[in-house]
C-alpha positions as CSV (number, residue, x, y, z in Angstrom):
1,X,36.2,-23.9,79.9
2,X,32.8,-25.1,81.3
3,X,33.2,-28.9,82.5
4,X,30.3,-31.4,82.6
5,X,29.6,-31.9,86.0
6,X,28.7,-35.4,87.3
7,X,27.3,-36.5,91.1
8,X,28.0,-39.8,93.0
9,X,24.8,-41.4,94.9
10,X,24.7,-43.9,97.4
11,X,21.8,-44.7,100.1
12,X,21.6,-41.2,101.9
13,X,20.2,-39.4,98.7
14,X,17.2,-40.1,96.7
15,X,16.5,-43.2,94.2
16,X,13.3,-40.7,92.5
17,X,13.3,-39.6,89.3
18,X,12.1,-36.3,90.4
19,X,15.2,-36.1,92.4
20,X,17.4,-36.8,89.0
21,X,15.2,-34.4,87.2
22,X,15.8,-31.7,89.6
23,X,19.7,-32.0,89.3
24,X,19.1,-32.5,85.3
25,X,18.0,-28.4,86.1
26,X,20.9,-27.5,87.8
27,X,23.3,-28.3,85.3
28,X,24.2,-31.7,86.2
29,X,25.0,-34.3,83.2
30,X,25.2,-37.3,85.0
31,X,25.7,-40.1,88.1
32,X,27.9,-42.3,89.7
33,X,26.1,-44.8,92.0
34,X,27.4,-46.5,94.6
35,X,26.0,-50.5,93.6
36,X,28.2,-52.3,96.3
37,X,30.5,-52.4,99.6
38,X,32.4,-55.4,100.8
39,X,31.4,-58.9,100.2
40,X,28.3,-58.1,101.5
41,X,26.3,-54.6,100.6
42,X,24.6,-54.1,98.1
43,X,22.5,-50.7,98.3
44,X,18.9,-50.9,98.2
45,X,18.8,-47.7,96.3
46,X,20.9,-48.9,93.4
47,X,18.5,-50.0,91.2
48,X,16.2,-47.1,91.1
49,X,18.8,-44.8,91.1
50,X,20.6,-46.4,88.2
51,X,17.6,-46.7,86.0
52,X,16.7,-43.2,87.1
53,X,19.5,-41.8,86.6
54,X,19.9,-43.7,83.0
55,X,16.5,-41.9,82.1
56,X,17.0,-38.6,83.0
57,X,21.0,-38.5,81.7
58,X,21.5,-40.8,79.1
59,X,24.2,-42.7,80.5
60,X,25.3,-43.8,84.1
61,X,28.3,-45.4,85.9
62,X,28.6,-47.7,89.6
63,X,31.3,-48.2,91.9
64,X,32.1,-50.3,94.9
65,X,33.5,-49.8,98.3
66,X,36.5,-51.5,99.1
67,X,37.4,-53.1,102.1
68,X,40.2,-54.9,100.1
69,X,38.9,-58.4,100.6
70,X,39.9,-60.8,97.2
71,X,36.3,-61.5,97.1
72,X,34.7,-58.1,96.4
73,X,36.0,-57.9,92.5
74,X,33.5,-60.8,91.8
75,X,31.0,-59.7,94.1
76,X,30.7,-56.3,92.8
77,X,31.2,-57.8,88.8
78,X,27.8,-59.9,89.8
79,X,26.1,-56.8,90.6
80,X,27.0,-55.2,88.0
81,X,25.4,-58.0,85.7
82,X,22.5,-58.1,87.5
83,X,21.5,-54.6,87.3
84,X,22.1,-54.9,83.3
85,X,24.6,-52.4,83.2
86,X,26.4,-53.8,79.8
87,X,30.3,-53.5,78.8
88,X,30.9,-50.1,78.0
89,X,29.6,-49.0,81.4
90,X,32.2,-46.9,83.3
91,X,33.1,-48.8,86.8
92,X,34.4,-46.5,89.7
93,X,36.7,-48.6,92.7
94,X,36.5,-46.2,95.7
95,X,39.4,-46.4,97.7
96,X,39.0,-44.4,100.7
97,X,37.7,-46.8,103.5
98,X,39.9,-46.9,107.0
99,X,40.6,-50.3,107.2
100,X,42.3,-50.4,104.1
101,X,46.2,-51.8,104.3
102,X,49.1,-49.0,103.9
103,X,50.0,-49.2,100.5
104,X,46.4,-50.2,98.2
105,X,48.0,-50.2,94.5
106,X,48.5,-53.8,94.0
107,X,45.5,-54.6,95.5
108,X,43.8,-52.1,93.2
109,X,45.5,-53.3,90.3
110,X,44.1,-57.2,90.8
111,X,40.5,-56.0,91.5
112,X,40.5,-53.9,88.2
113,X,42.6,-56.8,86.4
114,X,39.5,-59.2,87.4
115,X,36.8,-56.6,85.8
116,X,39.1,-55.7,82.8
117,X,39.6,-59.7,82.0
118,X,35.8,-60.2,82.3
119,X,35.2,-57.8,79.4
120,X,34.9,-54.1,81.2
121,X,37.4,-52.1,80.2
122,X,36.2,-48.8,81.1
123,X,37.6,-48.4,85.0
124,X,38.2,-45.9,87.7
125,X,40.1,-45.2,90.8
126,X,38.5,-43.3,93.5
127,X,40.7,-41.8,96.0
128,X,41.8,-38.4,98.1
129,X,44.3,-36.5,96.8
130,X,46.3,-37.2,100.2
131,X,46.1,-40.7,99.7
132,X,48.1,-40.5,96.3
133,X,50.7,-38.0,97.8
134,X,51.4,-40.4,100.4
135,X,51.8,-43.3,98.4
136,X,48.9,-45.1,99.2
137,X,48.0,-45.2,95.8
138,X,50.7,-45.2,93.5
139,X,49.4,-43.4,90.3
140,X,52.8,-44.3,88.6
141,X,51.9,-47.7,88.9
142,X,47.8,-48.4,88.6
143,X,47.0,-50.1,85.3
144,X,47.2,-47.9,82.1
145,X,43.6,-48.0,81.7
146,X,42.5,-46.5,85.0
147,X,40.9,-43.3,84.9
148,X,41.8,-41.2,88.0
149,X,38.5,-40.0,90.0
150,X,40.2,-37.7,92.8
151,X,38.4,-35.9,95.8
152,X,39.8,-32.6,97.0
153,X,37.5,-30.1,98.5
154,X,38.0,-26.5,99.3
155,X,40.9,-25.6,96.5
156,X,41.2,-24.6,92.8
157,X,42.3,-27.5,91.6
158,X,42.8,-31.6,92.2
159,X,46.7,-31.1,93.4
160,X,47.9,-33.8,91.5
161,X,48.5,-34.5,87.8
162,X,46.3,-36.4,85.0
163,X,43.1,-36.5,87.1
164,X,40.0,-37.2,84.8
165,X,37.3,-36.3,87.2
166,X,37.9,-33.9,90.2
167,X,35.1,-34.5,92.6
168,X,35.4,-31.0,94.3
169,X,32.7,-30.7,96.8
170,X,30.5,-33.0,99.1
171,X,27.6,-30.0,99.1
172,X,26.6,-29.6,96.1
173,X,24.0,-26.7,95.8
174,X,23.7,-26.9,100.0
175,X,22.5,-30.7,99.5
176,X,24.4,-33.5,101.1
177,X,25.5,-34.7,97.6
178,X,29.2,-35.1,96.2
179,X,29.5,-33.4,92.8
180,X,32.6,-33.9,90.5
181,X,34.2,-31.9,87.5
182,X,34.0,-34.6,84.4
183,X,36.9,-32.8,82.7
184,X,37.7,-35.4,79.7
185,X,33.7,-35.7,78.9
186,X,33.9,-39.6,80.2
187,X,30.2,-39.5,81.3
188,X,28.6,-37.6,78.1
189,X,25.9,-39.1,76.2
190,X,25.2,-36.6,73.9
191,X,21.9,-37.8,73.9
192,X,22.0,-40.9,72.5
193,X,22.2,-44.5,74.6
194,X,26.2,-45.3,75.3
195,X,25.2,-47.4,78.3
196,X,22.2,-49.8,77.9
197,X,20.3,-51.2,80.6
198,X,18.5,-54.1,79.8
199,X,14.7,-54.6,81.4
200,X,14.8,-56.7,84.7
201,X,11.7,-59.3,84.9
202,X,10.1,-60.8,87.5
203,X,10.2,-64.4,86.8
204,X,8.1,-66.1,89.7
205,X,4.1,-66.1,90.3
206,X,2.7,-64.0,92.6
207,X,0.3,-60.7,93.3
208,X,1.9,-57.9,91.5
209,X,0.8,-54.0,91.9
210,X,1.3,-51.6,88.3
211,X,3.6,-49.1,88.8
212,X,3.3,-47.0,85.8
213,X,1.0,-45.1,84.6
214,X,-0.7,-47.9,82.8
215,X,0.1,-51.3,81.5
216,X,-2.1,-53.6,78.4
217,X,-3.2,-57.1,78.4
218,X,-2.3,-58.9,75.2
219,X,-4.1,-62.0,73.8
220,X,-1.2,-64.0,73.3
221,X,2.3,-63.4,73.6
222,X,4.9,-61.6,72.2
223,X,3.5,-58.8,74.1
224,X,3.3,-56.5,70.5
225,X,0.9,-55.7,67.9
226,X,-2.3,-53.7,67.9
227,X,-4.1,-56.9,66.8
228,X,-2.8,-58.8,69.6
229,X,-3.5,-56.2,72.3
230,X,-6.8,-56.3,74.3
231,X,-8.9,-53.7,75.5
232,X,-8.6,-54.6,79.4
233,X,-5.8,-52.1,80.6
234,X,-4.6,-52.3,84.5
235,X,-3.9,-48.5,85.7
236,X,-1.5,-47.0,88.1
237,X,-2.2,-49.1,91.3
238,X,-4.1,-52.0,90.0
239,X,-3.7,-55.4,91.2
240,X,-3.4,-58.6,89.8
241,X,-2.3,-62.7,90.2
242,X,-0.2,-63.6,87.3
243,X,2.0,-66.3,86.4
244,X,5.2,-65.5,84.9
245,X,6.4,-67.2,81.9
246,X,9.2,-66.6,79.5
247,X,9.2,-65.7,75.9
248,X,12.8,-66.1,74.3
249,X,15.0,-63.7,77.0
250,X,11.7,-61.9,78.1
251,X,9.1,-62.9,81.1
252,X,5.3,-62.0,80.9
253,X,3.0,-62.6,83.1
254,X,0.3,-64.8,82.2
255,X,-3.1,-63.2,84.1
256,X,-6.8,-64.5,83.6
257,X,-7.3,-61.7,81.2
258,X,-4.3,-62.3,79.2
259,X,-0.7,-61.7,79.0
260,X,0.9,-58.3,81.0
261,X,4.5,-57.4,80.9
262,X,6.7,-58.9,83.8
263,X,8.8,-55.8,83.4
264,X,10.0,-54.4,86.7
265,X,9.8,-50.8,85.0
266,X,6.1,-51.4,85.0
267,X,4.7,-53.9,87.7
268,X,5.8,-54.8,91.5
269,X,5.9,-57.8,93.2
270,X,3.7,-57.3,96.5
271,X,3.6,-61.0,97.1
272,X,5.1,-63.9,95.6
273,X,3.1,-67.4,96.0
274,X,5.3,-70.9,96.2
């Protein structure tokens, strides 16, 4: 039987969509990116990967790096928010980090507890197959609802029982990228959207550069409506000063040639102005 087969990002790989797209080729159905470490990291990649990612597979999942602080639950649960990532969004704990006490279940229980109380059910333990054969991670006793991500490279199989995603190798087609056996289909969007992202907005005034390929001016806002849109258009690289101002949950930015999105899909901030 042919398994999906899902990679984890972090930092070291690439945040482009060319990047995603390339791995889209080689058979690869979808990501795991690395949002947050400690009480104190959040990787500057994760947004673009994320969104990326989300484009090019349909569906995408984060995890955090614990250092087993009480804190890092609602640190990483923040994150989560703010990159939009909505409650059916798979959430990896990666438990592998040296500092880490002995014996990590209970520890691992309250920081899954935390997410699963604040509405995200759909959680993960990350961990070496050595670190559950030694006890470090009880298996018998991690909450029901924990999915078991194991890492175990150079074998033919994960080496312990009722493992949902085997990441099997940390080279993945000679790249420095972990790749993992999905084998109950937990990242599989068949296409459609399981795992919405909402839009990001900027919400402040500034000069802001277009991104994509090209963006419209509107007359008034919502920004919608051929009879509302205008025939300026800013291109790929085009600059602007705009003032943003919101619209119900949505920000625009209000121009002197009308309304352009605020979307951070579309425009960058290149300077904000107090």
């Amino acid at each position: 039987m042919a398994y999906s087969i899902i990679v984890d990002t972090s930092s070291f790989q690439s945040d482009s969509l060319t990047f995603f797209n390339r791995l889209k080729s080689y058979g690869v159905s979808g990501a795991i990116v690395k949002l947050t470490e400690g009480s104190y990291y959040t990787s500057p990649k994760a947004a673009n990967q994320i969104a990326n990612a989300y484009k090019v597979f349909g569906v995408v999942a984060a995890y955090h790096f614990w250092h087993g602080a009480s804190n890092e639950a609602a640190y990483f649960l923040d994150k989560v928010k703010k990159m939009g990532l909505d409650k059916t969004t798979w959430l990896a704990l990666d438990v592998e980090a040296p500092d880490l006490p002995q014996k990590c279940t209970a520890g691992i229980n309250k920081f899954l507890g935390y997410l699963y109380a604040n509405g995200y059910h759909n959680l993960m333990v990350y961990g070496s197959t050595s670190w559950f054969k030694e006890g470090r991670i009880k298996q018998a006793n991690l909450h029901k609802y924990a999915k078991l991500w194991v890492a175990a490279y150079g074998t033919s199989q994960p080496g312990i029982n009722h493992v949902d995603i085997w990441q099997y190798t940390d080279r993945f087609k000679g790249m420095s990228l972990d790749a993992s056996y999905d084998f109950k289909g937990i990242l599989k969007s068949n296409g459609k959207s399981d795992t919405p992202i909402k839009p990001s907005y900027y919400a402040s005034k500034g000069l802001f550069e277009v991104k994509a390929d090209m963006v419209h001016a509107y007359n008034k806002l919502p920004l919608k409506g051929n009879k509302n849109k205008r025939y300026v258009r800013f291109a790929k690289g085009s600059r602007f000063y705009g003032v943003a101002v919101k619209n119900g949950d949505i920000y625009s930015l209000k121009t002197q040639v009308g309304y352009v999105t605020a979307n951070k899909d579309y425009v960058d901030l290149i300077k904000e102005i107090k």
